[in-house]
Backbone as CSV, one residue per row, in Angstrom:
resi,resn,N_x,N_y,N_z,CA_x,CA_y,CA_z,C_x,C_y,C_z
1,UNK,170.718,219.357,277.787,169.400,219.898,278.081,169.361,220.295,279.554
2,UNK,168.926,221.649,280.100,168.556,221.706,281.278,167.588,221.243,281.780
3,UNK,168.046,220.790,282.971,166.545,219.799,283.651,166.736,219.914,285.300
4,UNK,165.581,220.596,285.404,165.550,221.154,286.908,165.283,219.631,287.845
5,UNK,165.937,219.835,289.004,165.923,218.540,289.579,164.520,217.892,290.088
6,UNK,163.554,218.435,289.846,162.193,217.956,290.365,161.826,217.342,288.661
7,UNK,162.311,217.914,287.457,161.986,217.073,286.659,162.626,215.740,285.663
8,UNK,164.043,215.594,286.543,165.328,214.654,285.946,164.134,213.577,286.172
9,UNK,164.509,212.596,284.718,164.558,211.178,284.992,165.465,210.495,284.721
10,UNK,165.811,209.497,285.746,166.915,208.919,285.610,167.024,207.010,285.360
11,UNK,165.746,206.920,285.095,165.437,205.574,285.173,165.721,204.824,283.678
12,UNK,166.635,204.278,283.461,166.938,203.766,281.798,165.752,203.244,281.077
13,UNK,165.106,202.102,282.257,163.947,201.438,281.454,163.111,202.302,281.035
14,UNK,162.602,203.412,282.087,161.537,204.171,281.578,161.562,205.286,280.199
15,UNK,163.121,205.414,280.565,163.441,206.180,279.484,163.539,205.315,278.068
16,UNK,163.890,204.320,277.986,163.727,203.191,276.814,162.343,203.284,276.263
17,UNK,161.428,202.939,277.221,159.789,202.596,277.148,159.609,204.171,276.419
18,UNK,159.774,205.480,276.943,159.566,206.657,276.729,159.898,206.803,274.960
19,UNK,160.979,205.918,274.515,161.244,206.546,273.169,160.851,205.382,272.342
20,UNK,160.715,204.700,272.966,160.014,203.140,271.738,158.880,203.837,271.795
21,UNK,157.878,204.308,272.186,156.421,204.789,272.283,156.649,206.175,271.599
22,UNK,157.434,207.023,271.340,157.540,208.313,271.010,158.729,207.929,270.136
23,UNK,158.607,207.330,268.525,159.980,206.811,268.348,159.845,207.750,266.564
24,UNK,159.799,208.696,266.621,159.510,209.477,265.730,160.307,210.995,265.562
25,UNK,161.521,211.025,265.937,162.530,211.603,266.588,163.361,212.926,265.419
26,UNK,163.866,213.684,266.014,164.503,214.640,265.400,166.293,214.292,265.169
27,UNK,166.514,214.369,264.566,168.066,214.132,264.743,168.827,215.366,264.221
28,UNK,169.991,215.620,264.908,170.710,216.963,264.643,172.129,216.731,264.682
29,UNK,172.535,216.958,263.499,174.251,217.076,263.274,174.485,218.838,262.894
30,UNK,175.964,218.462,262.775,177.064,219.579,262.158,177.327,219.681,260.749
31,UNK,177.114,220.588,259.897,177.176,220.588,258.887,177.907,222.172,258.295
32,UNK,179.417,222.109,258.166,179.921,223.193,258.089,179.681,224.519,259.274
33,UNK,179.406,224.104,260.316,179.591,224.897,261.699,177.996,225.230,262.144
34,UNK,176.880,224.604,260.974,176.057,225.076,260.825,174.964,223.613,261.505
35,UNK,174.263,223.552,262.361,173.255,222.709,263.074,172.063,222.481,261.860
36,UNK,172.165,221.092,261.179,171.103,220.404,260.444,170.434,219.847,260.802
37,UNK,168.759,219.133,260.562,168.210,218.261,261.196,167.303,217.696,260.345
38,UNK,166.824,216.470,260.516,166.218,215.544,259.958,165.012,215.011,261.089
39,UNK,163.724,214.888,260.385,162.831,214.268,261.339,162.070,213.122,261.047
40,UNK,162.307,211.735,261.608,162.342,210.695,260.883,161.715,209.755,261.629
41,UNK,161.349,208.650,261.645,161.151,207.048,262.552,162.422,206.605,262.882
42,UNK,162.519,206.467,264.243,163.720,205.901,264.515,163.244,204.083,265.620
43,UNK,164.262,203.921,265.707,164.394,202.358,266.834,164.995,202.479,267.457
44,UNK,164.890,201.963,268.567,165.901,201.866,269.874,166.372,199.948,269.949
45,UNK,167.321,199.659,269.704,167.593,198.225,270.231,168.755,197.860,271.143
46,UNK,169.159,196.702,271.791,169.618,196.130,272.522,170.943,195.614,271.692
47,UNK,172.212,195.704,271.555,172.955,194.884,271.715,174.592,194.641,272.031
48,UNK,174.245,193.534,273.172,175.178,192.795,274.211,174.843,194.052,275.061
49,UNK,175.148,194.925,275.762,175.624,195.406,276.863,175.117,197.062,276.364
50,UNK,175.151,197.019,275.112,175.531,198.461,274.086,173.526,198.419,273.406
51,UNK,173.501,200.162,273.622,171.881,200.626,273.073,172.668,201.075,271.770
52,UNK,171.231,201.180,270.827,171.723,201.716,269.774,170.529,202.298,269.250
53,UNK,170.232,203.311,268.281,169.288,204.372,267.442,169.857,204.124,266.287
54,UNK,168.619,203.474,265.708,168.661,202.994,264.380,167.946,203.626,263.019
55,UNK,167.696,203.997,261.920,167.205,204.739,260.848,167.738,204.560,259.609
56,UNK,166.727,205.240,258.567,167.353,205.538,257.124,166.996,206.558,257.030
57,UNK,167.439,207.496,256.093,166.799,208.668,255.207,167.185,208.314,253.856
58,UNK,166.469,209.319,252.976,166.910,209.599,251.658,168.644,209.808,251.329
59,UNK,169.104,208.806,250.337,170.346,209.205,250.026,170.587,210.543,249.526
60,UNK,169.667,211.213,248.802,169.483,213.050,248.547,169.823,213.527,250.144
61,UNK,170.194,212.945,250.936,169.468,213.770,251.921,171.294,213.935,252.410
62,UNK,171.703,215.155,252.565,173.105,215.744,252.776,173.337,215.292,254.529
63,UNK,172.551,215.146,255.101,172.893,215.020,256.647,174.115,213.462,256.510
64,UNK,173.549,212.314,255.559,174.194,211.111,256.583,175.932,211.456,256.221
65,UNK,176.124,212.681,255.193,177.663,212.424,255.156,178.169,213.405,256.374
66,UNK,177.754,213.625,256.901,178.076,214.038,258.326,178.395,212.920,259.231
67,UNK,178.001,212.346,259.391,178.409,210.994,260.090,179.778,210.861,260.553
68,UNK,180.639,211.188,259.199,182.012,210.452,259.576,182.952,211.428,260.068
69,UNK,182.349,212.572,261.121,183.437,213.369,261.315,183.548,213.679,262.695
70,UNK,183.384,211.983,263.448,183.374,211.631,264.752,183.120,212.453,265.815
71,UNK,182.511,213.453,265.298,181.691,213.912,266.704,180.675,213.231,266.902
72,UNK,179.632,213.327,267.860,177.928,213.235,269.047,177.210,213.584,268.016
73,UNK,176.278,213.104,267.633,175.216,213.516,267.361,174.016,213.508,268.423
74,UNK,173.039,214.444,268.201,171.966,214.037,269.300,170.440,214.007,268.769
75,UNK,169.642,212.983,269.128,168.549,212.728,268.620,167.603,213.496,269.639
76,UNK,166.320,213.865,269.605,165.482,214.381,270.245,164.169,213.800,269.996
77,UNK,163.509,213.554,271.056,162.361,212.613,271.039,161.275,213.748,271.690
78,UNK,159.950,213.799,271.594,159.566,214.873,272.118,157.807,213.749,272.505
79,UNK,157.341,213.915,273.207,155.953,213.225,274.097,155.175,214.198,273.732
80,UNK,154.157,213.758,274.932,152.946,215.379,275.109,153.484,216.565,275.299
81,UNK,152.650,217.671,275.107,153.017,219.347,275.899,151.718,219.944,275.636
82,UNK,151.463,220.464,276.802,150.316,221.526,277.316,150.706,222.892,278.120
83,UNK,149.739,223.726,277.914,150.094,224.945,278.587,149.013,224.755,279.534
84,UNK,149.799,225.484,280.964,148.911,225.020,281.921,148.905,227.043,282.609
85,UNK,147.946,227.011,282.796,147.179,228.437,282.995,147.678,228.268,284.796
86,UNK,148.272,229.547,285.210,148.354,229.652,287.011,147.321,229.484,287.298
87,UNK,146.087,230.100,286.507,144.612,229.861,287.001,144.452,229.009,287.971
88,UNK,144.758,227.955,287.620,144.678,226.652,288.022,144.919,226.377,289.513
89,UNK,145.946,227.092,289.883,146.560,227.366,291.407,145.780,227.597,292.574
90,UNK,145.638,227.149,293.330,145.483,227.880,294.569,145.662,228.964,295.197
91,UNK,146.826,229.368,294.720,147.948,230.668,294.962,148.265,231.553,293.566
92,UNK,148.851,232.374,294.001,148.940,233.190,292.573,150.605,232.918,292.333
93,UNK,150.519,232.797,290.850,151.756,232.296,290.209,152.038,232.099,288.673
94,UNK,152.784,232.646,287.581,152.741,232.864,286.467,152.319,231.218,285.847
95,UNK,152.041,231.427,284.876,151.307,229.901,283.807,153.115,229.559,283.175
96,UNK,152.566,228.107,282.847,153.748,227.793,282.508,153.469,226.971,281.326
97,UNK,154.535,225.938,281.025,153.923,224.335,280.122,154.767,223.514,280.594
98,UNK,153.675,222.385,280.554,154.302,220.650,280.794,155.058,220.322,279.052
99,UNK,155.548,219.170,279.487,155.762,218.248,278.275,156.712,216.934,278.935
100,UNK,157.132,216.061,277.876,157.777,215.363,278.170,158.714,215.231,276.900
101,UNK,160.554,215.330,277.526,161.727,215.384,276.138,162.528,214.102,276.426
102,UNK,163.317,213.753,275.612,164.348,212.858,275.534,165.108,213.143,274.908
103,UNK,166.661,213.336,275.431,168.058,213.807,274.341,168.796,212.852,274.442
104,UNK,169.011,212.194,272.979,170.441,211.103,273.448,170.979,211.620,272.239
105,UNK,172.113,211.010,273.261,173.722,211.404,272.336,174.146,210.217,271.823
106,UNK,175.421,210.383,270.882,175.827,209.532,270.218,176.746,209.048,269.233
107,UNK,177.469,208.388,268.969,178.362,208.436,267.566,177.563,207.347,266.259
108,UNK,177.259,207.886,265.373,176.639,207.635,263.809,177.596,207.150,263.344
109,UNK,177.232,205.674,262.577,177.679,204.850,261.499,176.757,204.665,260.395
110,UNK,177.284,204.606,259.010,176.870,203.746,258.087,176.334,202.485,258.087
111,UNK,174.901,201.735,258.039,174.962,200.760,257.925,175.231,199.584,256.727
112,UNK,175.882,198.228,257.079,175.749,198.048,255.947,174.310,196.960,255.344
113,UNK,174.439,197.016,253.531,172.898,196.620,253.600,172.312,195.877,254.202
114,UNK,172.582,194.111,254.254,172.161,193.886,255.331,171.426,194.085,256.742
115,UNK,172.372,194.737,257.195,171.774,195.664,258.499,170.746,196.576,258.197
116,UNK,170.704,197.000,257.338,169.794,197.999,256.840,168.296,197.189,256.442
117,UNK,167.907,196.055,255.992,167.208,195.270,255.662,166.928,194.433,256.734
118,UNK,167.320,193.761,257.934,167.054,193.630,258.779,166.427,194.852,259.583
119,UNK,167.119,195.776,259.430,166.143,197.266,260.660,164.595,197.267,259.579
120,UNK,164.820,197.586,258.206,163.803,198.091,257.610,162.430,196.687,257.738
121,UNK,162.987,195.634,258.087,162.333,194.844,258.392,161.059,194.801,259.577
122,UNK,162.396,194.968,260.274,161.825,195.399,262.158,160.792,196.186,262.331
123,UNK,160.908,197.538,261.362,160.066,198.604,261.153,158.888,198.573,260.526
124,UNK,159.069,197.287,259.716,157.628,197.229,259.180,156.681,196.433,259.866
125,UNK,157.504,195.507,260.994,156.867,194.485,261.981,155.746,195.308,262.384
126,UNK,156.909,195.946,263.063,156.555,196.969,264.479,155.106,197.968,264.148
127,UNK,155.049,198.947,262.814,154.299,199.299,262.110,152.710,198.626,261.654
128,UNK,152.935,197.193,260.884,152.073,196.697,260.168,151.404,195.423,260.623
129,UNK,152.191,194.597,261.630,152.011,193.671,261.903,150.449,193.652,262.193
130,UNK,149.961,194.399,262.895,148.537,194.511,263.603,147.203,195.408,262.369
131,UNK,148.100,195.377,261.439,146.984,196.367,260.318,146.510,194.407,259.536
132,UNK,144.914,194.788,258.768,144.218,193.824,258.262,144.908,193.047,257.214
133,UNK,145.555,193.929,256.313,146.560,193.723,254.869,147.614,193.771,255.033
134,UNK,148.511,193.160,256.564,150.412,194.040,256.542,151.038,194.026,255.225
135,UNK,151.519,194.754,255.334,152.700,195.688,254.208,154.207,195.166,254.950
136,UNK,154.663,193.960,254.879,155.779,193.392,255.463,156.652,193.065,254.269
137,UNK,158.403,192.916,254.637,159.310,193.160,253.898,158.811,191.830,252.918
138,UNK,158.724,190.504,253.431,158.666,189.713,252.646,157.306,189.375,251.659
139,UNK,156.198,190.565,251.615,155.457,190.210,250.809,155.434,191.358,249.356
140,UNK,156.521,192.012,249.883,157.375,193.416,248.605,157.871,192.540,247.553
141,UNK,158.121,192.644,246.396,159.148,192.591,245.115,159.755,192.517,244.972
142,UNK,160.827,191.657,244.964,162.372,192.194,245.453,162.722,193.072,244.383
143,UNK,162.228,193.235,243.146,162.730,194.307,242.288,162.284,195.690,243.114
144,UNK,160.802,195.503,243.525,160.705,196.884,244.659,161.525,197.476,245.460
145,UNK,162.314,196.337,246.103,162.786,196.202,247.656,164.434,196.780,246.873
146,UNK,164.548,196.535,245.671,166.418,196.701,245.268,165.985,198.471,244.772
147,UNK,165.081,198.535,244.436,164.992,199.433,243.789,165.097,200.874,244.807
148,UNK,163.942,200.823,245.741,164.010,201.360,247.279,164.918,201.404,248.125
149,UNK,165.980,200.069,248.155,166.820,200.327,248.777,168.270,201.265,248.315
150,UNK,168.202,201.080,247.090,169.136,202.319,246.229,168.748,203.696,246.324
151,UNK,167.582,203.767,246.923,167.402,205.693,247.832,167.626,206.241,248.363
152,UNK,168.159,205.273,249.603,167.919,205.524,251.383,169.226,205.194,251.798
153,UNK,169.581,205.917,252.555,170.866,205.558,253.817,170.599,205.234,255.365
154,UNK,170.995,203.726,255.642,170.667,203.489,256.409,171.321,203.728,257.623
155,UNK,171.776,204.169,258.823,172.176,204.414,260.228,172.482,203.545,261.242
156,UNK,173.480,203.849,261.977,172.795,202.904,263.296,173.891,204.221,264.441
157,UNK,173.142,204.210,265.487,173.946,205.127,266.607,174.262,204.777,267.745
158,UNK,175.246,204.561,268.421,175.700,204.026,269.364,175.650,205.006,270.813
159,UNK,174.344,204.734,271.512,174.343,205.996,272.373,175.617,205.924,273.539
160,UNK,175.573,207.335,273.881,176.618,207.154,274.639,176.113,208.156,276.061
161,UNK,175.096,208.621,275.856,174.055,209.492,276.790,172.456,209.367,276.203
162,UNK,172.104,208.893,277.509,170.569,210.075,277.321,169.827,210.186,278.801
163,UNK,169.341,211.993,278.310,168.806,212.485,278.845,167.586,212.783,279.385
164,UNK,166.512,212.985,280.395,164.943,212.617,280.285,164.508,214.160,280.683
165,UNK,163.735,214.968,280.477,163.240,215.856,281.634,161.603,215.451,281.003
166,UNK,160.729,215.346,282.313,159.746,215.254,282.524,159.044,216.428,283.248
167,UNK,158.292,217.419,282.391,157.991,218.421,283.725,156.035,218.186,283.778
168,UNK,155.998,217.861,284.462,154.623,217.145,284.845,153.698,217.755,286.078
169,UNK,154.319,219.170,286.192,153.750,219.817,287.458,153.725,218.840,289.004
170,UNK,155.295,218.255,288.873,155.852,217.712,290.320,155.755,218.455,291.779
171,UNK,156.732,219.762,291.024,156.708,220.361,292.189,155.021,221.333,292.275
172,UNK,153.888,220.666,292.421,152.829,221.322,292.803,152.359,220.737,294.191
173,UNK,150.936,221.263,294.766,150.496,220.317,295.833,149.811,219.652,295.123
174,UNK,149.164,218.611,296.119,148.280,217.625,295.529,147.505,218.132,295.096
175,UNK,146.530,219.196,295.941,145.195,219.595,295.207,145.195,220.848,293.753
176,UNK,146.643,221.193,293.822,146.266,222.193,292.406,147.133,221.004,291.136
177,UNK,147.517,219.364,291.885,148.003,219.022,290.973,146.460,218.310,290.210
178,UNK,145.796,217.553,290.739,144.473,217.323,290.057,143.825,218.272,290.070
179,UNK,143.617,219.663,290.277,143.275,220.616,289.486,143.625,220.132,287.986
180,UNK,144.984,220.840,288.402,145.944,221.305,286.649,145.006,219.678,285.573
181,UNK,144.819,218.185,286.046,144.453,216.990,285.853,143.076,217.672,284.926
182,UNK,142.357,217.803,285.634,140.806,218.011,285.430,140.451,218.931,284.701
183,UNK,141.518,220.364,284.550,141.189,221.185,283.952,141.900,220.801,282.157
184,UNK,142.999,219.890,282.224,143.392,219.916,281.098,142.879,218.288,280.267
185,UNK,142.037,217.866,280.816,140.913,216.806,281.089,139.514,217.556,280.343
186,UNK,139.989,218.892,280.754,137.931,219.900,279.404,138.735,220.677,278.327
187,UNK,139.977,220.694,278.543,140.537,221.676,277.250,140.287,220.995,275.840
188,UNK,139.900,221.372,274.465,139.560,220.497,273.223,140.952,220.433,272.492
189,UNK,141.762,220.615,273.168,143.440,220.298,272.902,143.658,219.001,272.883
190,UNK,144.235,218.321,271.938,144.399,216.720,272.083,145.523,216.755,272.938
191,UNK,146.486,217.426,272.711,148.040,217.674,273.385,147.735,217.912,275.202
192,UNK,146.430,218.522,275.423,146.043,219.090,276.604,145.652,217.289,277.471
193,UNK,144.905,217.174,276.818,144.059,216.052,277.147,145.008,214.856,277.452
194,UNK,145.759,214.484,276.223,146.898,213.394,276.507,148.106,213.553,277.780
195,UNK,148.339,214.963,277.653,149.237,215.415,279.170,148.218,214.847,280.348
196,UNK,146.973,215.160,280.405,146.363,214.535,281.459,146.754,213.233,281.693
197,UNK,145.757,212.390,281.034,146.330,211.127,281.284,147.951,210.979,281.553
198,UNK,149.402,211.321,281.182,150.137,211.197,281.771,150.321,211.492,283.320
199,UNK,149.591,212.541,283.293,150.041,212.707,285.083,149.217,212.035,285.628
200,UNK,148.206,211.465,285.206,147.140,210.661,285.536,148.353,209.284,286.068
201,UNK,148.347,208.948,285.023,149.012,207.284,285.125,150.633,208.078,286.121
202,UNK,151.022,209.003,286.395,152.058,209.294,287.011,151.590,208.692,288.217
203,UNK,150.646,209.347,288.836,149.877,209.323,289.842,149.950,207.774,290.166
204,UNK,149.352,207.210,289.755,148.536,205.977,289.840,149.762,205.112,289.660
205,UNK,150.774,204.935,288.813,151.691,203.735,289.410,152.996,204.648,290.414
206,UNK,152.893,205.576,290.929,153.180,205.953,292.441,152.493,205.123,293.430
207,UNK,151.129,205.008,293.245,150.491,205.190,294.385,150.585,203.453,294.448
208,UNK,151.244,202.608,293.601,150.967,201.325,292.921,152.198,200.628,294.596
């Protein structure tokens, strides 16, 4: 991904925090010379020393036999995005858009079931735990749970890169940067509105 140097991030944690919160991700393999993709719930976890991107899809689903033909795969995580009008400027200068991306790379394995039942577990924590009625692995059927799990192929990815660009109207001044704040603060864009608050909270644990 190109990423102009006013918008690299290079910070792991933040970038971690960035895709556990935005964990709803695109994934893209090779499929006969030809770029496939799948858009799915994914996980990010910890282990020993080693990150990993975790998932299932549908066993119908032609992408996971791609897996074994040891190339990178790369997942794509995508945040807010707003279009921000030059209007906004002080100075005259073409309109552009914010957003916030994440690219990690990686090599894809098969999981086995187990592993797969432990993640699908995790996912329903993470998901349900806080709803009135959770929908958690252990209050399923296990005839449900055998039955469901004969659908799905489960994943795990061993990153080996990732990438951040944040373009958040950095390189602005202060005053057309709370402009750009305030004005996308009245737009009836949810996408508009939520970019605010990011540069909002940019702001504010800077200034921390």
């Amino acid at each position: 991904m190109f990423i102009p140097k006013y918008f690299k991030v290079t910070d792991y944690d933040e970038i971690i925090d960035f895709v556990n919160e935005n964990s709803f991700g695109t994934l893209v393999t090779i499929k006969d010379r030809k770029p496939i993709a799948t858009h799915i719930p994914l996980e990010l976890s910890k282990v020993g020393d080693d990150y990993y991107i975790t998932g299932h899809m549908a066993y119908g689903n032609p992408q996971w036999r791609t897996f074994d033909t040891g190339e990178e795969v790369l997942i794509m995580f995508q945040g807010p995005h707003a279009y921000i009008s030059s209007s906004w400027y002080e100075h005259e200068n073409v309109p552009t858009w914010n957003y916030q991306s994440v690219h990690v790379y990686g090599y894809a394995s098969i999981m086995e079931k187990e592993e797969l039942i432990q993640d699908l577990t995790s996912l329903l924590e993470k998901y349900e735990k806080h709803r009135k009625n959770p929908i958690l692995w252990d209050n399923l059927s296990p005839q449900l749970l055998e039955t469901q799990l004969k659908g799905i192929v489960g994943f795990k990815i061993k990153i080996s890169e990732m990438q951040a660009a944040y373009k958040l109207s950095q390189n602005r001044n202060d005053e057309d940067y709370q402009n750009i704040i305030a004005q996308l603060q009245s737009e009836p864009n949810l996408h508009s509105q939520h970019m605010a608050e990011v540069m909002k909270k940019k702001v504010e644990n800077k200034e921390k």
